[in-house]
N, C-alpha and C positions, 0 to 999 in steps of 0.2 A: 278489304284492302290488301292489297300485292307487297310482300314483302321477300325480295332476292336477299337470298345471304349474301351474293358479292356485293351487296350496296348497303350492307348492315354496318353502319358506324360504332356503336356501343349495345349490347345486351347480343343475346342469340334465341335463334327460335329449336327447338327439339322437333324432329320426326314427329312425334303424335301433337306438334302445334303449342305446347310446353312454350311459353317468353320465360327466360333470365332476361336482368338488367345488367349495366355494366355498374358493379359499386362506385363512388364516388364520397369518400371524406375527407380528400384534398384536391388542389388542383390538379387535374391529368388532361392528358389526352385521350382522343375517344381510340378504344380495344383497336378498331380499326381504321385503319388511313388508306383510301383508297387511289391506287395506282391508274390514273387517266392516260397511260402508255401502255402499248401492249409488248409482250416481250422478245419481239423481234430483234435486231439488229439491223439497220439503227431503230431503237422505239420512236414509234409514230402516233400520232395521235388515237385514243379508239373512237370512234364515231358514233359508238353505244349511247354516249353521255353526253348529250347534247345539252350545253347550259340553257335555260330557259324555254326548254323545247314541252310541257307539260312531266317535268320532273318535278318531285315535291317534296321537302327536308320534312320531317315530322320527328321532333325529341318530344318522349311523354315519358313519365315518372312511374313505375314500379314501384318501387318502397319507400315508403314514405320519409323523408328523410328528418332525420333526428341531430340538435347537436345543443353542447352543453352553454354553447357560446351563441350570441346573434349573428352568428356566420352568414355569409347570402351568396348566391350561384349565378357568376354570369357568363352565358355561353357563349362564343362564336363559332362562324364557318368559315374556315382557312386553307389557304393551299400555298403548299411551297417547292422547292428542288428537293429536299430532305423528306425522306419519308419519317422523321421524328417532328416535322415542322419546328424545329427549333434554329436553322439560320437566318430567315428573315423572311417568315411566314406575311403572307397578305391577308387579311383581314378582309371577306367579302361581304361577310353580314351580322350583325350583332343580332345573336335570337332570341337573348334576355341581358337582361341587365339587373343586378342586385338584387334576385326575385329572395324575398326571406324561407325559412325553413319552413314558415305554416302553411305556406302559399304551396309549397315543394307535398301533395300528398299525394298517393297512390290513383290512378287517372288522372292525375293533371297535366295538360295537355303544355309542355313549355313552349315548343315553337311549332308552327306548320305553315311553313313560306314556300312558297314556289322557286324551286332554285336560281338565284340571281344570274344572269347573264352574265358571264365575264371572263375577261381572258386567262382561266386557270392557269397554275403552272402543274408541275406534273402531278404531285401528291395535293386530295385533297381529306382533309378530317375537320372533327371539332375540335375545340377547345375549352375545357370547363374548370371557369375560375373560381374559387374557394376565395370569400373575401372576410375579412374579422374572424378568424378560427379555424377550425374543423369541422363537418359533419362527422357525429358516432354513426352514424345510417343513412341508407339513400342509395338507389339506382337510378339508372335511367335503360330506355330501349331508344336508339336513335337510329334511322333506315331513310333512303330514298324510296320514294314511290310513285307508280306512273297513274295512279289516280288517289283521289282525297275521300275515300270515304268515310266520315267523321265515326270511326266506330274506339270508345275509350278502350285502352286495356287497363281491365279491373285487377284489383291487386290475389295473389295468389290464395287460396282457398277462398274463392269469394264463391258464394253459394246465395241461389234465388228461392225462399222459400214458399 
């Protein structure tokens, strides 16, 4: 599976292929929000990111997430004028809804949709909602990809004996 660092929403990949996740024990937004303008004057659209065109959202879990409360995590895919999407963010896709902490463990696969068609605005990121509490623990790795091949990321020192 193809994974660009400029279409990395949450976690990062290292030179020798090393995943971090992006932590998550309250509501945030994803590390990164990506700028579907390019930086010209005036910004025009980029042509790179063709919604619906065989792009593919994939958010999977890294570390298994832990919390002392029945907390539950529901993601969406957003795009707004703000690159913090906090003025009046659209709502393009909901990619879980209330999933619990048990469901939440290292390979598990939260969402993998083919990117919705739709008239972005400029910034587009997630959104990950913390409901009933806190997580103590939990990442995630979230990227677009221009193809699906179902391969999990296993959680750090995992080892095949």
């Amino acid at each position: 599976m193809l994974i660009d660092l400029q279409t990395t929403f949450s976690g990062a990949t290292a030179v020798d292929g090393t995943k971090t996740g992006q932590a998550l024990t309250s509501t945030a937004i994803s590390a990164n929000v990506l700028d579907l303008r390019n930086a010209a004057t005036p910004a025009t659209a980029d042509e790179g990111l063709t919604p619906g065109q065989d792009f593919w959202l994939v958010v999977q879990v890294l570390q298994t997430f832990t919390t002392g409360t029945s907390a539950t995590l529901t993601a969406t895919l957003e795009s707004d004028s703000a690159v913090g999407l906090g003025s009046a963010p659209v709502v393009h896709s909901t990619l879980c809804t209330a999933v619990a902490a048990a469901t939440l463990v290292a390979g598990y696969t939260i969402a993998r949709i083919q990117l919705p068609a739709a008239d972005y605005k400029r910034y587009l990121g997630l959104r990950y909602t913390v409901n009933v509490g806190t997580f103590t623990a939990g990442s995630v790795l979230a990227f677009l990809t221009p193809d699906i091949y179902r391969v999990p990321q296993y959680p750090i020192g995992f080892s095949v004996a």
